[in-house]
C-alpha positions as CSV (number, residue, x, y, z in Angstrom):
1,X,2.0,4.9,-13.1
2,X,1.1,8.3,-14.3
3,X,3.6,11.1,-13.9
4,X,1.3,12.9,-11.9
5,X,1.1,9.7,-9.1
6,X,5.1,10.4,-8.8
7,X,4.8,13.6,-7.4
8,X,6.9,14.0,-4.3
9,X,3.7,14.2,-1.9
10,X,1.0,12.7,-4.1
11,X,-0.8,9.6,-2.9
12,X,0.5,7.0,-5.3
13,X,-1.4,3.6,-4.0
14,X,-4.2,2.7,-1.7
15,X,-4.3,-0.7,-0.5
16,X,-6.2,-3.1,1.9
17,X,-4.7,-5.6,3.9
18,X,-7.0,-7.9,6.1
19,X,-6.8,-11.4,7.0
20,X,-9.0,-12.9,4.6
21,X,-8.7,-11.4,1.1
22,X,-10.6,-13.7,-0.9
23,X,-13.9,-12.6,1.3
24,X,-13.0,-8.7,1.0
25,X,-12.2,-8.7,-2.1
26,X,-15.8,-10.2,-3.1
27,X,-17.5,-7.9,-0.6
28,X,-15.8,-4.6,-2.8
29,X,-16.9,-6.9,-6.0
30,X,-20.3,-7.0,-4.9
31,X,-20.9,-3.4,-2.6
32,X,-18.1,-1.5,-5.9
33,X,-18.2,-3.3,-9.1
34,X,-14.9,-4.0,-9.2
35,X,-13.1,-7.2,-11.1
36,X,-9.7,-8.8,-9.4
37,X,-7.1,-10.5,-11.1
38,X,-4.4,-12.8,-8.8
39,X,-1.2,-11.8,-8.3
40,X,0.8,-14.4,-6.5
41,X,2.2,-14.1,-3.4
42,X,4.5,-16.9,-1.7
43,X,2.0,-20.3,-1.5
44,X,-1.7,-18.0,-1.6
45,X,-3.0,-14.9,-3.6
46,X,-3.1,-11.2,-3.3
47,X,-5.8,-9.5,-5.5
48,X,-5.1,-6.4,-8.0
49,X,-9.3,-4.4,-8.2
50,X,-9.5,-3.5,-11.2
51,X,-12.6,-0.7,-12.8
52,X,-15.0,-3.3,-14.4
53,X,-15.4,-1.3,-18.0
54,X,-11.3,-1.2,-18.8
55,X,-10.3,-3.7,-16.1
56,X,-7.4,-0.9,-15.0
57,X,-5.9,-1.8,-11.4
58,X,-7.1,0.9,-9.0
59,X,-6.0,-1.1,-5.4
60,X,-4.9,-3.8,-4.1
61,X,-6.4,-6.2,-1.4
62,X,-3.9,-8.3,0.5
63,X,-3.5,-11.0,2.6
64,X,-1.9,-9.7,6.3
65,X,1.0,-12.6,6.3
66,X,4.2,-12.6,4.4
67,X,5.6,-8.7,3.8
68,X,2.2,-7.5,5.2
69,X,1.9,-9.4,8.4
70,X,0.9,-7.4,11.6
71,X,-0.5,-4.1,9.1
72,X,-3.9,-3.0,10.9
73,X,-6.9,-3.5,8.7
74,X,-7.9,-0.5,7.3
75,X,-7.2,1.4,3.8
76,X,-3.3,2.0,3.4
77,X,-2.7,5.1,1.4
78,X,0.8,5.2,0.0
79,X,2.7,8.6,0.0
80,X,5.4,10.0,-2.5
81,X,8.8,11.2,-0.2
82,X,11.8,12.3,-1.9
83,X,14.2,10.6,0.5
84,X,12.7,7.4,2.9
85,X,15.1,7.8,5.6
86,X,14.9,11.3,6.1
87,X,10.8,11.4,6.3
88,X,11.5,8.0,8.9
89,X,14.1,10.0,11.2
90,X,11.4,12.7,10.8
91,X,8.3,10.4,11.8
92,X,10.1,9.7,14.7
93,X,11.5,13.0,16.0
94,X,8.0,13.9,16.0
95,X,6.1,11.5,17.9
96,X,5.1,9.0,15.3
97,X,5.9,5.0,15.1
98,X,7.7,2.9,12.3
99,X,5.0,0.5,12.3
100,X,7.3,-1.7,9.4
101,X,10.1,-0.8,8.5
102,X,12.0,0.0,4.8
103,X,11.9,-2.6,2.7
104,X,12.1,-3.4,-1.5
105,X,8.2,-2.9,-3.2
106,X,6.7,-2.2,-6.5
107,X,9.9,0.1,-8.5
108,X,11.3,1.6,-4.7
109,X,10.6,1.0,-1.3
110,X,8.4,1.7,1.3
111,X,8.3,1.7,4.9
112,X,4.7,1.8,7.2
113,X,4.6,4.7,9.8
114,X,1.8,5.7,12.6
115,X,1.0,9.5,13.5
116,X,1.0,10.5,16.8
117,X,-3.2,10.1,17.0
118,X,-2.7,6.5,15.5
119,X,-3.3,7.1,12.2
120,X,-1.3,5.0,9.5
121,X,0.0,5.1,6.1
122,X,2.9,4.0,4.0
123,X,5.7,6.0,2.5
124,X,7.2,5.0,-1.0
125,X,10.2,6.5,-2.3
126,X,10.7,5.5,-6.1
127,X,14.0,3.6,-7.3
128,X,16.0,5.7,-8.9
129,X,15.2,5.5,-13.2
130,X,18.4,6.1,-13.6
């Protein structure tokens, strides 16, 4: 991950979680170009897309079961915040949802929230490199 993609505030991920990941992920293979590479999950497969020339991992196309059941179908973009609990307590004092809540992923942890017109993303808070 770039320094850049660490920014507090800076969209660090995009992902896609939909019930049937082996389907969507050829449907971006055919409609983008993109390669996929497994990465596995408990008993099935998640997918890592990756740019066809230099095969680097731009998303991620998931299963919804496991960590990710009940996450609508739709692009998940994943947001820096310095502190995960206080940008929770903060989605909530203003109107939004904790769609799932804080748990352990990719060097931090993240937690799924919905605005107050339904939108959805995730917020990622990265482990301490200490």
């Amino acid at each position: 991950m770039s320094e850049a993609s660490k920014t507090i505030g800076a969209i660090s991920w995009a992902d896609l979680t939909v019930p049937n990941a082996e389907h969507v992920k050829d449907f971006y293979a055919a409609v983008v170009g993109w390669t996929h590479s497994s990465v596995e999950m408990d008993g099935y497969s998640d997918y890592c897309m990756n740019k066809p020339a230099d095969v680097e991992t731009v998303t991620g196309i998931c299963h919804a079961k496991g960590a990710n059941a009940g996450l609508p179908a739709q692009w998940l973009l994943y947001v820096n915040v310095a502190d995960l609990d206080k940008s929770i307590a903060a989605c909530t004092a203003n109107g939004g949802t904790v769609l799932q809540a804080p748990r352990n992923a990719g060097g931090g942890k993240m937690a799924v929230i919905q605005d107050p017109a339904g939108a959805c993303m995730a917020l990622f808070e990265q482990a301490d490199s200490e």
